[in-house]
C-alpha positions in Angstrom: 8.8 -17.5 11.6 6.2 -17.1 14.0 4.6 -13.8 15.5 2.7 -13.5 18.4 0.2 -11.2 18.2 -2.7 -10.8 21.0 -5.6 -13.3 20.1 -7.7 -10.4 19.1 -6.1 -9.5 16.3 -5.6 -11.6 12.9 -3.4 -10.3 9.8 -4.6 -11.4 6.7 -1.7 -11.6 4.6 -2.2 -10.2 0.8 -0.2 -9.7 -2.3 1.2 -7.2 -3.7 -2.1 -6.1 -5.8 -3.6 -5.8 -2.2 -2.4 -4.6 1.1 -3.3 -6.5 3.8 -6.3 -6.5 6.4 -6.2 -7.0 10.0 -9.1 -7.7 11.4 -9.3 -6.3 15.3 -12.2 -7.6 17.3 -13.9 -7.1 20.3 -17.0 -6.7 22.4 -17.7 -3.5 21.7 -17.3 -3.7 18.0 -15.0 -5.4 15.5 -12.6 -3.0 13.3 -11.0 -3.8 10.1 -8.0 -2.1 9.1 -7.2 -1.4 5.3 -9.7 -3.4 2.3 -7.1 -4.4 -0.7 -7.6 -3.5 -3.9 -10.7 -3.6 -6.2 -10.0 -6.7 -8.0 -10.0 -8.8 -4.9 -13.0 -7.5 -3.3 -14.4 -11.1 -3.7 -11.4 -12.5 -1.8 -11.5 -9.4 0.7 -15.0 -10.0 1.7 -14.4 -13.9 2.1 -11.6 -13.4 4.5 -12.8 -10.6 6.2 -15.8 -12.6 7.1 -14.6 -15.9 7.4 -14.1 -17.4 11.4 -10.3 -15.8 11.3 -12.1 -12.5 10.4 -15.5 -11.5 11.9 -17.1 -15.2 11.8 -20.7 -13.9 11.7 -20.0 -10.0 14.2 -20.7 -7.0 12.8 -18.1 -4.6 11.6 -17.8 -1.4 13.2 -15.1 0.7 12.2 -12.7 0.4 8.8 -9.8 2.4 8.8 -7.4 2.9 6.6 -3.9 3.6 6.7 -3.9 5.9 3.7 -6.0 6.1 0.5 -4.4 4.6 -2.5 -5.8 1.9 -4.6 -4.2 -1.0 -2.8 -5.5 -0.6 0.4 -9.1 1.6 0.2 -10.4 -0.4 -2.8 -12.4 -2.9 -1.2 -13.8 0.1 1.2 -17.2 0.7 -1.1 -17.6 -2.9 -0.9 -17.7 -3.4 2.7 -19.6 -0.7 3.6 -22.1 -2.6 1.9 -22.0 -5.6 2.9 -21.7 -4.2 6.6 -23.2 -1.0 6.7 -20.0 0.2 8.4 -18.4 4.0 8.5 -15.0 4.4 7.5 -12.3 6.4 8.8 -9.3 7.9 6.7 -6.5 10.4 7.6 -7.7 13.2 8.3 -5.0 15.0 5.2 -6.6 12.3 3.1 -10.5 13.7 3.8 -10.5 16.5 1.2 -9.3 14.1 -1.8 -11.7 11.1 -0.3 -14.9 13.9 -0.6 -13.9 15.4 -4.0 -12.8 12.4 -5.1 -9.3 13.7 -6.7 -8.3 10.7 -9.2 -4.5 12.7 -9.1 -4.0 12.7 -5.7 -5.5 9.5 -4.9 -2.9 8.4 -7.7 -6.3 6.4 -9.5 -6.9 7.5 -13.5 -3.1 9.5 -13.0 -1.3 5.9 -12.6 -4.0 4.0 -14.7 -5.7 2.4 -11.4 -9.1 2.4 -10.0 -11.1 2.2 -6.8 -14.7 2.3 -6.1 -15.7 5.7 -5.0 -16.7 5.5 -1.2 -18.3 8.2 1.3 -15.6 8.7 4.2 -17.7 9.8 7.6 -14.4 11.0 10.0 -11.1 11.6 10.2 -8.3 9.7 11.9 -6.5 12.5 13.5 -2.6 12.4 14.2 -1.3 12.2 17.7 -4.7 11.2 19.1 -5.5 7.5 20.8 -8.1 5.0 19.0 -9.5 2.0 20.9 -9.5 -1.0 18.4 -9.7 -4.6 19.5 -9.7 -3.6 23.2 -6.5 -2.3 22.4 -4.9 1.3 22.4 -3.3 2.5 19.7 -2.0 6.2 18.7 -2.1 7.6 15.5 1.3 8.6 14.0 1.3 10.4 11.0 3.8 8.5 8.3 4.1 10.9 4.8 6.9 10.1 2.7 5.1 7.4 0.1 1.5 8.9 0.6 1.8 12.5 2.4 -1.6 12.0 4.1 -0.6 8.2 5.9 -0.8 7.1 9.3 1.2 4.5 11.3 -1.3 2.5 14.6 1.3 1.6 17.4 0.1 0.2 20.3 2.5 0.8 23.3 1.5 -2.0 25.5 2.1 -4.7 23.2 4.6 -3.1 21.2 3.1 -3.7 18.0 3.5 -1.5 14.5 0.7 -1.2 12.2 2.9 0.6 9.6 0.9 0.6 6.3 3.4 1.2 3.4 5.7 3.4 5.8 7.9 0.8 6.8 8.2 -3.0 5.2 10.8 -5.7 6.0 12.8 -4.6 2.7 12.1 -0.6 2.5 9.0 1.5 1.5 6.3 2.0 -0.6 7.5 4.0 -3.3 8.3 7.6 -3.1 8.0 10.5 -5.6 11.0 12.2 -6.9 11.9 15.6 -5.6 10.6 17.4 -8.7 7.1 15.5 -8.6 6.9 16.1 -4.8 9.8 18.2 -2.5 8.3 17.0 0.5 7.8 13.4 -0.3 12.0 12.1 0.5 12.2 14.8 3.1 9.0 13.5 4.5 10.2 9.9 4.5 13.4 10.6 6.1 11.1 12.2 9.1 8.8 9.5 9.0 11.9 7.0 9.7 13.5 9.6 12.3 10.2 9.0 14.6 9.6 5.3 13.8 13.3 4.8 14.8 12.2 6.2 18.4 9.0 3.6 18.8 9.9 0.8 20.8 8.9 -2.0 18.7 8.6 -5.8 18.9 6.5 -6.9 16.0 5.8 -4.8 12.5 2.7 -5.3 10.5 3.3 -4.0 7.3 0.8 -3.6 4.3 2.6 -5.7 2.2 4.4 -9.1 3.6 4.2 -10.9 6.0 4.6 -9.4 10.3 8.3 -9.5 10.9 10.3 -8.7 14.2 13.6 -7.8 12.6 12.8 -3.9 13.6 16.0 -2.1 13.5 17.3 -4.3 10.6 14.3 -3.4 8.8 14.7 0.2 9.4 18.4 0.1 8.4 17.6 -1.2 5.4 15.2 1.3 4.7 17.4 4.4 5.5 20.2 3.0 3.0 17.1 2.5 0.4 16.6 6.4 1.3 19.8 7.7 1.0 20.2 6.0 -2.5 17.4 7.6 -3.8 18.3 10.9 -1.8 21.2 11.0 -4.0 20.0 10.4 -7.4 16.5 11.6 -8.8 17.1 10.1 -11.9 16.6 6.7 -9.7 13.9 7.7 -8.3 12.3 8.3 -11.5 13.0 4.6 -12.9 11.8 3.4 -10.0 8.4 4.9 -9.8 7.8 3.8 -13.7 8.9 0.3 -13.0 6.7 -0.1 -9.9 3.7 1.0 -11.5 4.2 -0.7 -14.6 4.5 -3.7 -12.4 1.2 -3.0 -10.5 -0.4 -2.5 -13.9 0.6 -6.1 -14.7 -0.3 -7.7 -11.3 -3.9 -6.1 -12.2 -4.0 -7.1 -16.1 -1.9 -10.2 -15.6 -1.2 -9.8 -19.5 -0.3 -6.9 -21.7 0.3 -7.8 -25.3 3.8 -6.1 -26.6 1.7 -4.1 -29.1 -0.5 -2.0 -27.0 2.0 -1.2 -24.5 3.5 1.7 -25.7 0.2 2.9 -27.0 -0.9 2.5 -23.0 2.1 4.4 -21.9 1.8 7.4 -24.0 -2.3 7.7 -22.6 -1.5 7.5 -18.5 -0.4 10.6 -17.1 2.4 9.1 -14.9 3.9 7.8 -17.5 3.8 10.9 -19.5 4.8 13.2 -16.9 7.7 10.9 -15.8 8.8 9.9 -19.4 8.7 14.0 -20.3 10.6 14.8 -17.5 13.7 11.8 -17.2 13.8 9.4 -19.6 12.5 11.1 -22.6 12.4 8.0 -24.6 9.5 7.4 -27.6 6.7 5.5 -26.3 7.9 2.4 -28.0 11.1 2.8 -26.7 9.9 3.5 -23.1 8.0 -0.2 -23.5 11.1 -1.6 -24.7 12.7 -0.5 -22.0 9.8 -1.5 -19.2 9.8 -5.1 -20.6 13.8 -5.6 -20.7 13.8 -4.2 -17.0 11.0 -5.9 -15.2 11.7 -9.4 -16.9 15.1 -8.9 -16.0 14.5 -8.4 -12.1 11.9 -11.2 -12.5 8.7 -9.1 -12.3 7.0 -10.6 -15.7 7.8 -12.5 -18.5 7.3 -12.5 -22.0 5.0 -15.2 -23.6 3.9 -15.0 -27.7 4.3 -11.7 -27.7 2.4 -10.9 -24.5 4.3 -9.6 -21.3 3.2 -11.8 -18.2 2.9 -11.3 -14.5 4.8 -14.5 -13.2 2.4 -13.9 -10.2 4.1 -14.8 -6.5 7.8 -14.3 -7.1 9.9 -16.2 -4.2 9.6 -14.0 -1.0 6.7 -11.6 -2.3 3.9 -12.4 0.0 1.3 -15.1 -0.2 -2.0 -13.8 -1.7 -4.9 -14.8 1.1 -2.4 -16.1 3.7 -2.5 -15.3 7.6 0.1 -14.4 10.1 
């Protein structure tokens, strides 16, 4: 399907290792939403400079949606290459300048970003100018309680971040990790639900149009986990075991456990739910995400299959 989107603005579309980029230029200064995650900062600076990105301008502004591995690890790297500031949300500004590894869910789910200097806030409720375009700042917690949504009124367009995607949400903590983080999604759908909107773009996927569909099928994804926390639980170990796996690409059988038992998340989440040994927790992992289709297992070594059929194409544009 194709999306129209002004001629100013270009999505690169990533994988789900790295959220996506779009790249908003104009006269006054190009803006670059979003930088993927630190293993693709190669890939990140190509397409960011390429002719679909900045082709040879400066870059003045990168924002970011919200500040977890996938979309602020390429930040460090660009302010390098361009010398540019960088903007977070403003609830994300004290863990950017102490650099809180927890909170930025970086050593606590075994992931890493570059540390980078943040020099303002994005403030909720306030307009931006990107691109020659307006856009307002709507604050989005639920899967990161810091997180902003852009929506620009005129052209009805959604940058939603991990908010909202075609199939749900990034995922959310359980209530006894986090008691605002389903109430705070649930809000977060409430006001997107009032936004007239005629084209999403999400941080992970491709831009879709399919608005209320989307949002209906992330309000029964909600209530599901509203009403089990056990779910919840499973689901947060599977998707970071998963991320773990895009980012290794290989894990053999025997250190797995061994790796489970040393990351906090897993620790906290295995004490707390599932209450497994460590081997059996890997046991588990493996029979689950091989089942669903999110690795394989190959000699002995569990395998990220890489682009599943409908995951997004790593490096593609919309």
């Amino acid at each position: 399907m194709t999306v129209s989107l002004p001629p100013q603005l270009h999505v690169f579309v990533r994988d789900w290792l790295s959220g996506n980029q779009v790249v908003l230029r104009s006269a006054d200064g190009h803006v670059v939403i979003d930088s993927g995650y630190g293993k693709h900062v190669p890939l990140t600076l190509a397409l960011v400079g390429s002719r679909q990105g900045l082709d040879g301008g400066l870059l003045s502004l990168l924002v970011n949606t919200h500040c977890h591995s996938d979309h602020m690890g390429g930040n460090a790297a660009l302010q390098r290459a361009y010398g540019c500031p960088i903007a977070v949300p403003q609830n994300e500004l004290p863990a950017i300048a102490a650099w809180d590894t927890r909170a930025l869910l970086l050593d606590y789910a075994g992931q890493t970003a570059e540390r980078f200097t943040a020099d303002r806030a994005l403030v909720p409720d306030t307009i931006e100018r990107w691109g020659d375009l307006d856009w307002r700042l709507l604050a989005a917690p639920g899967h990161d309680m810091g997180a902003l949504v852009f929506y620009n009124e005129a052209h009805r367009i959604l940058v939603s971040g991990d908010a909202l995607w075609r199939d749900g949400f990034g995922v959310v903590m359980p209530k006894e990790i986090d008691a605002a983080a389903l109430p705070a999604t649930r809000a977060t759908l409430d006001m997107l639900s009032r936004l007239d909107v005629a084209v999403v773009i999400p941080g992970h996927g491709e831009a879709f149009t399919d608005y209320r569909a989307a949002l209906e099928r992330a309000y029964s994804r909600l209530s599901a986990f509203e009403s089990d926390a056990m779910r919840v639980a499973r689901h947060v170990v599977k998707v970071m075991l998963t991320f773990t796996l895009l980012d290794r690409e290989r894990i053999p059988l025997g250190e797995l456990a061994s790796y489970l038992a040393r990351v906090p998340l897993f620790v906290e989440f295995n004490a707390r739910y599932l209450r497994r040994t460590p081997e059996a927790l890997a046991q588990w992992l493996v029979d689950e995400l091989c089942r669903v289709g999110a690795a394989r297992l190959a000699d002995g070594v569990l395998v990220s299959p890489g682009a599943a059929p409908g995951m997004p194409r790593r490096g593609s544009s919309a």
